[in-house]
FITI-617325 format. One record per residue (C-alpha): x, y, z. Coordinates in steps of 0.02 Angstrom, whole numbers, plus 50000, padded with zeros to 5 digits. Example, Ala and Ser with C-alpha at 12.3 -4.5 7.8 and 13.67 -1.06 7.14 Angstrom:
2
506154977550390;506844994750357;
! end
This chain:
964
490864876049685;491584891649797;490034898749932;489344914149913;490234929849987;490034933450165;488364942650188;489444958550251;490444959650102;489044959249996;488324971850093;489814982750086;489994982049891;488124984649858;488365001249958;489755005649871;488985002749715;487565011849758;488355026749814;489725028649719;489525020849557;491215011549539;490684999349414;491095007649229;490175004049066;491695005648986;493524999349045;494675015649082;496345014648952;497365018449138;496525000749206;497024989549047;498834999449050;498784992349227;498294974849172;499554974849010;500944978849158;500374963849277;500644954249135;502354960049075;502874958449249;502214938049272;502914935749103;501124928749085;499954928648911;498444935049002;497834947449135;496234951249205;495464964349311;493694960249365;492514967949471;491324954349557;489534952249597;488674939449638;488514926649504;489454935149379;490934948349347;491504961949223;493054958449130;493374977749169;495064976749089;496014963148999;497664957348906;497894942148808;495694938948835;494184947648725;493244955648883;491444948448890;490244944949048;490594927549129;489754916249268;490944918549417;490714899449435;491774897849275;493314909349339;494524906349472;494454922749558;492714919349656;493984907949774;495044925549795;493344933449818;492924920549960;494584921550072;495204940150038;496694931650015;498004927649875;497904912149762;499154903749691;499074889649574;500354880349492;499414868349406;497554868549403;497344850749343;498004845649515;496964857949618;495344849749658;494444867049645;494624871549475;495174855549376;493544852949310;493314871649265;492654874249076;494324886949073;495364868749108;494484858149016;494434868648854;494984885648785;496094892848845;496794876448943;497354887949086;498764878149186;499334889849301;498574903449396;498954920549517;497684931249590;497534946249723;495754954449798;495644971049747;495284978249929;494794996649964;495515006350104;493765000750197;494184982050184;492854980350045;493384965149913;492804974049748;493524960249631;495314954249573;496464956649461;497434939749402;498604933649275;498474916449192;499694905549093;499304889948990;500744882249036;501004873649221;502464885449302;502924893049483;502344911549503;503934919649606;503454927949777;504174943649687;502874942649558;501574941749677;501944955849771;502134966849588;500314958749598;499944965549768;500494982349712;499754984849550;498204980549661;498434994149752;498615007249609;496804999849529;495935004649690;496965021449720;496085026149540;494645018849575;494225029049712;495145044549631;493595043049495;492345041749628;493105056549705;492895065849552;490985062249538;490835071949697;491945086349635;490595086749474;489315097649568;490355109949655;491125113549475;489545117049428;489255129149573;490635139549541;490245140749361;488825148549395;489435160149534;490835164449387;489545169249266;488355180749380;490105188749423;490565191849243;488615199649208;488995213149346;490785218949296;490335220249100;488925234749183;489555250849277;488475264349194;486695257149199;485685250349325;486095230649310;485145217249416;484795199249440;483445193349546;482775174449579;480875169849545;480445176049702;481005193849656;482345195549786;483855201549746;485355190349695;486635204349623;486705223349573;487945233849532;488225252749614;486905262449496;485625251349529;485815251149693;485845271049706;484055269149600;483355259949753;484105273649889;485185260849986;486885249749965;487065232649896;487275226650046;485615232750129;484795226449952;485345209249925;484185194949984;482695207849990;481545211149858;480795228849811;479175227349916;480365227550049;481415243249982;480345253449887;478475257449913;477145244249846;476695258849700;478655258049610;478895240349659;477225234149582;477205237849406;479075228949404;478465215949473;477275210049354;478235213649201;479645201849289;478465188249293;477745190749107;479765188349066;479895170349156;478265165749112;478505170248936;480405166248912;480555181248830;481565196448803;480355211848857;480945230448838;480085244548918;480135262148970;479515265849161;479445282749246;480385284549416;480235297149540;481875298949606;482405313549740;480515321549680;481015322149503;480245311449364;481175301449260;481075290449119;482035272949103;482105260348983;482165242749044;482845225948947;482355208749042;482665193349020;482425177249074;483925170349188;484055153049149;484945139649246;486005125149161;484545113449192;483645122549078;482585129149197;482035149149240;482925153549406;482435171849399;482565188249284;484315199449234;483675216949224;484625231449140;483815250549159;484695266949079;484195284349128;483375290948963;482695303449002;483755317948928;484085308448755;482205310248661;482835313148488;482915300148359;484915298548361;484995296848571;483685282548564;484605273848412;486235273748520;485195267048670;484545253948570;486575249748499;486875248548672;485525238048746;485975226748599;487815225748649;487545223348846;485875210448776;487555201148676;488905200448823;487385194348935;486715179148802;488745175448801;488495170648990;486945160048941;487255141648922;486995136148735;486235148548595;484635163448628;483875164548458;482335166948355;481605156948221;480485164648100;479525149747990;478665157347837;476675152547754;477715147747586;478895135847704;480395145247702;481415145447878;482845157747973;483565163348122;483115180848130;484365182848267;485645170748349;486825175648501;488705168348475;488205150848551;487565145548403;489425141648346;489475128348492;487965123748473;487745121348288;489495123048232;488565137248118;488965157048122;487235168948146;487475175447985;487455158847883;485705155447945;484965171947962;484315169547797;483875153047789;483775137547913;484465125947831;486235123047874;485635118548044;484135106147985;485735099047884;486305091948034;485115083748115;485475066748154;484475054148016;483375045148170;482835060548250;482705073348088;480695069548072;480295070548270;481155087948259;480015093448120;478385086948195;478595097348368;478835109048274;477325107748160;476435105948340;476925118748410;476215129948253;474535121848251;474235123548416;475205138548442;475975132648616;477795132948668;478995120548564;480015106148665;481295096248599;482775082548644;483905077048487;485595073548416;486605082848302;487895077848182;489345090148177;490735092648076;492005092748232;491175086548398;490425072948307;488625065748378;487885076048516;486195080548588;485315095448619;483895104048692;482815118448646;481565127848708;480415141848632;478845150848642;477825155648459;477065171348412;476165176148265;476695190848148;475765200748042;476295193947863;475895177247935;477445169147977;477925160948158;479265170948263;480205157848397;480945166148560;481925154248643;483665144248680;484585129448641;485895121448736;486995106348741;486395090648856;487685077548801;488425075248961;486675074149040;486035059848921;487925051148938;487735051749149;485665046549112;486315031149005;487825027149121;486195027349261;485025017249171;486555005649147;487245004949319;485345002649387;485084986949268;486954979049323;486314983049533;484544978749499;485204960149433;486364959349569;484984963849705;483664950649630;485124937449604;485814938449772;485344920149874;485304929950034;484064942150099;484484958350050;483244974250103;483374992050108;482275000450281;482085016450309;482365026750504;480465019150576;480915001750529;479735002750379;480424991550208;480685002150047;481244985249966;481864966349955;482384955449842;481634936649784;482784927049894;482164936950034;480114935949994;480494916549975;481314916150168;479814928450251;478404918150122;477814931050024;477694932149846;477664949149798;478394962049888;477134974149867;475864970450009;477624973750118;478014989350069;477865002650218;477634988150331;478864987650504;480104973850482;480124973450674;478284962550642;479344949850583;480484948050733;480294936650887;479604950251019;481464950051124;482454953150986;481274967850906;482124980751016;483834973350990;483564978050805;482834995550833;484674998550920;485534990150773;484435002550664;484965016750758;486775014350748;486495013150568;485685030650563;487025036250676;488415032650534;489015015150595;489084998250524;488354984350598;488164965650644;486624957650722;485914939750751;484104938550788;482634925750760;481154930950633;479594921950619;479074921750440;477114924350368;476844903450370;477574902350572;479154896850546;480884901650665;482484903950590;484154911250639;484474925550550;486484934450552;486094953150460;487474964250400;486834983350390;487684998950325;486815015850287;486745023450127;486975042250108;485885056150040;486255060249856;485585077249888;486445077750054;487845067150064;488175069550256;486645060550284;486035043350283;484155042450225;484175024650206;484785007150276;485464992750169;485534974050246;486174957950200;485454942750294;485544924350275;484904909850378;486034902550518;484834890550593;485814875650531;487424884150595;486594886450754;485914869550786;487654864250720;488454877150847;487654867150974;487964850050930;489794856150945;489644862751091;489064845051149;490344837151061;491634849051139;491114843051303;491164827751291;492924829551192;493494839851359;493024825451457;493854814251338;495624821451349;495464825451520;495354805651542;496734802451408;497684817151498;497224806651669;497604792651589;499314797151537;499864802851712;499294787551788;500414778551673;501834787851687;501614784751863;501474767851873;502824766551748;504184780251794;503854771651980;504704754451956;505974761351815;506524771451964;506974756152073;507614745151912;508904759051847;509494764851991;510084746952075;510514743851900;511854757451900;512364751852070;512674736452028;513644740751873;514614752351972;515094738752096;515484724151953;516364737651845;517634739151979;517734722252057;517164706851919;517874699951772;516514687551737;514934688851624;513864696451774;514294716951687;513584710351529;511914707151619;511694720751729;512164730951545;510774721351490;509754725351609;510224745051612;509934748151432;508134738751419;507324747751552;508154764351465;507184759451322;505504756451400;506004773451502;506344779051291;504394772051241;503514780651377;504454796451349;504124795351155;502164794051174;502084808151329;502914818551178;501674813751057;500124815251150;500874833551220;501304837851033;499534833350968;498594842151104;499364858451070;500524857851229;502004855651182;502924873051221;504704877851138;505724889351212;506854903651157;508464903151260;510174911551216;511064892851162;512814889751156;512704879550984;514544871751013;514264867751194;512664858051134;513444849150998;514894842451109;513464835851226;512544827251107;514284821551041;514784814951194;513244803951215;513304796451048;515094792751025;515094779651132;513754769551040;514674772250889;516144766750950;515324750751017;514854744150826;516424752650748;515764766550664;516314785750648;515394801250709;515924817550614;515354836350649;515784847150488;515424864050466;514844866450256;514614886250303;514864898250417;513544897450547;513034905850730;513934901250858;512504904550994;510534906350941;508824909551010;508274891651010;507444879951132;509164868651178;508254853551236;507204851251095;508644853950981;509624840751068;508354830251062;507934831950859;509874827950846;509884812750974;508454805250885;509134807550710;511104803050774;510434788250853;509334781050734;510854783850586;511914773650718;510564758750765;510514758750553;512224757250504;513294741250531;514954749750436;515654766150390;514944780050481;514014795550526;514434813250481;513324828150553;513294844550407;513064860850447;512634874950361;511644892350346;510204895150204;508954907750147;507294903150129;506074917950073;506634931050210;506864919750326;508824911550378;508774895150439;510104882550523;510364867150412;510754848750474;511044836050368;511324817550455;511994805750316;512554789650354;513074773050245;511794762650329;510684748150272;509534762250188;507674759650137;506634756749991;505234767149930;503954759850005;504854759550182;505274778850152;503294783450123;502934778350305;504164787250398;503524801950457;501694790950518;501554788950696;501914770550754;502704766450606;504234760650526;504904754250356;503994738850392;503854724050520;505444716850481;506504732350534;505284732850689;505764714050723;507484717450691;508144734350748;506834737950890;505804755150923;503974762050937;503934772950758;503694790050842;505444797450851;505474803550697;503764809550714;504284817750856;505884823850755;504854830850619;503504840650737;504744846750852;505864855850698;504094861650636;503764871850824;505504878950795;505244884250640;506134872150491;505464855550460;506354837550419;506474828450264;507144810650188;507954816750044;509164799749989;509114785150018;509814770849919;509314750750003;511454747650051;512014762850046;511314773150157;510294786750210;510104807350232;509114815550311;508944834450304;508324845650471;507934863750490;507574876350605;507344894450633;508954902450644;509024915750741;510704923050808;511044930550972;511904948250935;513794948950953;513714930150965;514934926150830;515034912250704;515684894750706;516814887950550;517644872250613;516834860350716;518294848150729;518694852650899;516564845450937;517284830350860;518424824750972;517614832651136;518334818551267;516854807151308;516494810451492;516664797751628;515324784951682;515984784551861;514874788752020;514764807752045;515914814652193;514564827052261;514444825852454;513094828952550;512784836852733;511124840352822;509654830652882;508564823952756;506804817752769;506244805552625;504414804652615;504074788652510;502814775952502;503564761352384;504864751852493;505934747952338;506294767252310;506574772052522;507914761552502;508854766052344;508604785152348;509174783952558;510634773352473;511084786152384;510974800852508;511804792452647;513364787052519;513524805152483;513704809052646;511824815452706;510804811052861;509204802452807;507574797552879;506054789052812;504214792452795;502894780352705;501704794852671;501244813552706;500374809852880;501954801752949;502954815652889;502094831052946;502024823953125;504104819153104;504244836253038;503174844853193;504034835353322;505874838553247;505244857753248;504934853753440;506404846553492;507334859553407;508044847253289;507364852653124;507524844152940;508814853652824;507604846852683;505984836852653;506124824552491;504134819952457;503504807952332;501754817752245;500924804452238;500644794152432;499274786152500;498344793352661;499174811152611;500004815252459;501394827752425;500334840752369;499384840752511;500934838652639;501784853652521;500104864452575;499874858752762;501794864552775;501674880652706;500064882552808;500934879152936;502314896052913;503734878752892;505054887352769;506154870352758;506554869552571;505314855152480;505894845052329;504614836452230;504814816552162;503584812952047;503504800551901;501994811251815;502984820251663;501274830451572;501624846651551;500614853651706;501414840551808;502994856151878;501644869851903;500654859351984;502064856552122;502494872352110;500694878052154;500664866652297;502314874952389;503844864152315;505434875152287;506114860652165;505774846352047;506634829152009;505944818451900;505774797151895;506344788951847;508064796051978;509644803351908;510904802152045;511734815151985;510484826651952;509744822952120;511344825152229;511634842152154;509564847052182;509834840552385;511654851052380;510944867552314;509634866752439;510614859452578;511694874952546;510244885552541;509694878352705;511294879752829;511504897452742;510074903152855;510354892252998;510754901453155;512824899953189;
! end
């Protein structure tokens, strides 16, 4: 069963949710297009998109599946969820994860399985979006990455929808804006004005403005207490606040003294109300009527009140009507502006008559509600409220809400003033709310960890069960308002208040601390915290939202290991100890046994006939085999402590192969058998490659095809291949060797092992060279691989690594000319030597074969048996005036190593060149002498050749800067 989310990315998606209301009621068609194209493109049956809480997730858009709400412990996506990364399965029933999954086990017997994390541009997982196959198959990496990219395009409209709920209320804005503007150009000849409920002055056109004696500028934002005397502002100030209180339509004609002269206006107001149904002030019109008395100048006044009254109610949201309901039952509309065709889907003059095409369509459930407010509102002669649905002809279902104010008339009937106006969209977002609030409210009290919102002071607005259970408390009312810093260990209360802070400040954050809950107890806590914003002020945060679970365990775990890691330390710092000591005490006596081994041979090589070669041979090749062991495990034990280092050196490819041929061949040619170098495809002729693992891969896998095969041969493949977007250099080693059964081939690659103890007792070898093979192609990049073998007939096996050419470099086609690459000679080297030499050595067995050496080539040598003994030769030769041309020191001598004689010396201002001898081979082991002062390194056991050309560089070196 997967874990939980990460306590941040829980926290991250709540917010989200919270603020931005991702999570849909209902899938967008754009999503399942998206879903029906992952599909197409996997060439799968089914394709999901879910979005994921906690212990469950929303099909939000499907293909080949009916959507319905699942347990995420029955899908495969919470393991997506978990890692943030892509999942791949080929076949579930071999996936330990999911095999036993219900979606396995039964319908729809998923096999195979391909899921990405749909991640926002904030590195918040949201869910997935996955296709699935009953049948077992291999999702392409092209397939995956259409996967990867339809990803992207859910969250790109994702967050273009929440970006849209933002726009919502500036649309609103400007509607509003575009409506006031529209009032003031329809008016040019009477006084037109719109205040708020405060009587100040929102808009007004030129005549009104030249009524009050000043500009609109000078009027706007000041009301007529301000601009006028308290006598003429007065009396329109109350009949402004009879309109809003009312919600009526009031018309009146006030006398104005204007310039000294009296005159008479009429004056139409009404109530301005906003789209939340709500009064937000008075629109005021006033004409001059003072010259038009007569019957047929107050009759054209009132024709044009009534068409201004029109184009204003045709700015007003929704229908302004009246409704007239007679003693004997009977019901109109008296009057009803042009809305009423949204509204009602009705003209005015259908229902001025009678009421009944609009009581025709109310909707069924809410017909009777409608008809007792209004019955209310008549008894008790109070204003008339009322929220229901419609069923029209064209828009279908859709609410509505009315408001009115009754008044009775003189033949007894009830006269309605009011308006109606469409709320679907209100009751739609209020449903979507209720919704989303129900989906977060289960995912806040299902949540195992501690989740709490805070406010700035520290003070909890709210937490969910898994938290009450960790502080103790079983309600989470007697916590409200309470300081979460209470429950904090004192030190890490201020710690938190900083954490808060930063929260406030517009930052995530990440915090460990201890709490002490209500019964005592300590625990570990780890809190994510993000702030959530306004929604009346989105630039800022009024609240804090954390996610915390308990870490005590990991803590006393993260101690334990921190033990353990000691002591592990001190372990491989003895193994590492170890090691080095054995090398040394190893490497030591190899040196003395292989070098008077190839003296010998040299001698009897050139003077014997008898059977003496054959032993010293003997003797040559089993101490290169021990030298072989210890080399093999120094490999090991660098490759499993993660110090093994591979290079990346321009590498003559050709050059290498014709070393590594010229080694082998002779082996081969001892037992008869052929070693072949073809070139299958054109490949580089020089790469970026470490060369010395490379030959060694090849040695190993050469020389174990040789030790295996009594007749026939060995032939050496090359070739170039693709793998993903990656080229790689292909060997392939096949020979027609004693080959291996199946059992032998499934311990191959298993470290001090080989087929099985016969082939040990047979053939030789420790077990690790092709556990070193296989390793070493790994650090470069490829791997190797058995991939025949047939018991008498052979064996290949196939090696890879990293190809990576060196520009200009060329290509190689032919490798015959590697083939028959003259095997070099086994004679002494001719290098001659010339210079004073001073051997620092403490075994006797090794003073006199390396002095051997140096004095046959030509070189002045004298002896030291440790580092005392040689740094008083050295200062008494610096005396004389007879200094050393070059100081040859063992590292490891008893009364003063080489280290410390390397030090003293440079201590001392001595520039005479230094070449280490050591027979410790870790990793460390060059630095080390390096460190110390050494300008070289030779390694035991001693190659003559290798150390004749170290002494005649340096010797060179040294009589370069000699004084003539």
């Amino acid at each position: 069963m997967p874990h939980a989310s990460p306590p941040h990315q829980v926290c991250d998606r709540l917010a989200m949710l919270l603020e931005c209301g991702i999570v849909e009621s209902q899938p967008r068609q754009e999503l399942n297009d998206l879903v029906e194209l992952a599909a197409r493109l996997c060439a799968a049956p089914i394709a999901l998109l879910n979005l994921i809480d906690t212990d469950g997730q929303w099909l939000n858009a499907a293909y080949g599946l009916s959507p319905e709400h699942m347990s995420r412990q029955s899908m495969f996506c919470s393991h997506v969820i978990q890692s943030s990364e892509n999942l791949v399965i080929n076949e579930t029933r071999l996936d330990s994860r999911i095999r036993d999954n219900p979606l396995v086990t039964g319908s729809p017997f998923i096999r195979s399985y391909a899921g990405v994390p749909l991640r926002t541009r904030d590195d918040v997982t949201l869910g997935t979006i996955c296709v699935l196959d009953p049948q077992a198959r291999c999702f392409t990496e092209l397939q995956i990455n259409d996967l990867v990219k339809i990803s992207r395009q859910v969250i790109a409209l994702l967050e273009l929808q929440q970006s849209n709920r933002r726009l919502a209320g500036n649309v609103m804005d400007a509607n509003r804006n575009r409506d006031m503007l529209g009032a003031v150009i329809d008016n040019i000849d009477d006084a037109l004005t719109v205040k708020d409920r405060e009587g100040r002055y929102l808009l007004l056109n030129r005549a009104a403005a030249l009524r009050l004696g000043c500009s609109v500028a000078e009027a706007l934002g000041h009301d007529d207490l301000f601009l006028l005397d308290a006598r003429r502002a007065e009396p329109s100030r109350l009949s402004e606040l009879r309109v809003m209180e009312s919600r009526q339509l009031v018309t009146a004609e006030e006398p104005c003294l204007i310039d000294g002269e009296l005159r008479a206006f009429r004056s139409t107001r009404a109530p301005y109300i906003s789209r939340d149904g709500q009064v937000a002030g008075v629109i005021s019109i006033s004409r001059d009527v003072t010259d038009r008395v007569h019957a047929l100048g107050a009759m054209r006044e009132l024709q044009q009140r009534d068409a201004l009254l029109r184009k204003l109610s045709q700015q007003v949201p929704g229908v302004i009507y009246q409704f007239q309901q007679f003693p004997d039952g009977r019901s109109c509309f008296p009057y009803a502006s042009e809305g009423i065709r949204q509204i009602y889907e009705v003209t005015p003059e259908q229902v001025r008559e009678s009421a009944e095409p609009v009581f025709a369509i109310l909707h069924p459930d809410d017909f009777d509600s409608v008809v007792a407010s209004i019955q209310r509102s008549v008894e008790t002669m109070t204003p008339w409220h009322a929220e229901y649905r419609v069923q029209l002809p064209i828009q279908g279902v859709r609410w509505r809400e009315g408001h009115s104010v009754p008044e009775r008339m003189p033949d007894g009937s009830i006269l309605w003033h009011g308006y109606i106006y469409d709320i679907t969209d209100r009751k739609q977002s209020e449903a979507n709310l209720r919704a989303s609030q129900a989906r977060l409210q289960a995912i806040f009290d299902s949540e195992p960890e501690c989740v709490k919102l805070i406010d700035a002071e520290c003070r909890l607005l709210d937490m969910n069960p898994a938290g009450l259970r960790l502080v103790g408390a079983e309600s989470v009312q007697p916590l409200l308002g309470q300081c979460v810093l209470d429950l904090l260990v004192p030190e890490y209360r201020e710690p938190y208040r900083e954490c808060v802070t930063a929260v406030f400040a517009g930052q995530s954050t990440q915090t460990e601390f201890e709490m002490i809950s209500l019964d005592g107890t300590r625990r570990w806590m780890e809190q994510y915290a993000v702030g959530l914003k306004d929604p009346h002020n989105p630039g800022q945060i009024h609240q804090m939202l954390t996610v915390a679970r308990d870490i005590t365990q990991r803590r006393q775990a993260e101690l334990e290991l921190a033990q353990a890691r000691l002591k592990a330390e001190a372990a491989n710092q003895a193994k590492s100890e170890f090691l080095a000591n054995m090398s040394h005490e190893i490497r030591t006596p190899l040196t003395a046994i292989l070098g008077y081994t190839n003296l010998l041979e040299d001698q009897f090589t050139a003077t014997s006939t008898d059977g003496n070669i054959d032993a010293i041979q003997t003797i040559r090749q089993a101490g290169e085999h021990l030298l072989t062991v210890v080399n093999d495990i120094l490999d090991l034990s660098k490759i499993e402590a993660g110090q093994m280092v591979v290079e990346q050196i321009d590498t003559d490819l050709a050059d290498l192969l014709q070393g590594v041929n010229a080694l082998m061949q002779p082996r081969a040619t001892v037992k008869g058998l052929s070693l072949e170098f073809v070139c299958e495809s054109a490949i580089p002729a020089r790469l970026l490659t470490d060369p010395t693992r490379l030959r060694q891969i090849l040695m190993n896998l050469v020389g174990n095809a040789i030790k295996f095969t009594k007749a026939g041969g060995v032939t050496l493949r090359f070739s170039s291949v693709r793998r993903g977007d990656q080229t790689l250099l292909q060997i392939q080693v096949v020979d027609t060797g004693i080959g291996m059964t199946g059992q032998q081939a499934a311990c191959l690659f298993t470290p001090f092992a080989q087929g099985d103890s016969t082939v040990t007792r047979k053939y030789g070898g420790t077990g690790l060279g092709l556990v070193i093979c296989q390793r070493l192609t790994r650090l470069l990049g490829g791997d190797v691989e058995l991939t025949r073998t047939i018991p008498g007939q052979g064996s290949t096996f196939v090696a890879t690594i990293q190809a990576k050419p060196v520009i200009g470099g060329g290509e190689i086609t032919n490798l015959d000319a590697v083939s028959q690459y003259p095997v070099p000679s086994a004679s002494p080297t001719g290098t001659t030597l010339s210079g004073r030499i001073l051997l620092a050595e403490d075994a006797r067995e090794n003073q006199v074969l390396i002095s051997f050496l140096l004095r046959r080539a030509g070189a002045d040598v004298e002896i030291a048996d440790n580092g005392v003994v040689a740094l008083s030769m050295i200062r008494q030769s610096a005396s004389e005036g007879n200094s050393y041309d070059l100081l040859l020191t063992d590292m490891q001598m008893p009364e003063m190593d080489g280290y410390t004689l390397a030090r003293e010396l440079r201590l001392l201002g001595q520039d005479l060149p230094i070449v280490a001898l050591t027979a410790h081979a870790m990793p460390e082991d060059r630095q080390r002498c390096t460190d110390a002062g050494c300008d070289d390194y030779a390694r035991k056991p001693i190659d003559r050749r290798n150390l004749l050309a170290i002494c005649a560089k340096w010797l060179g070196k040294s009589h370069a800067h000699s004084p003539a």
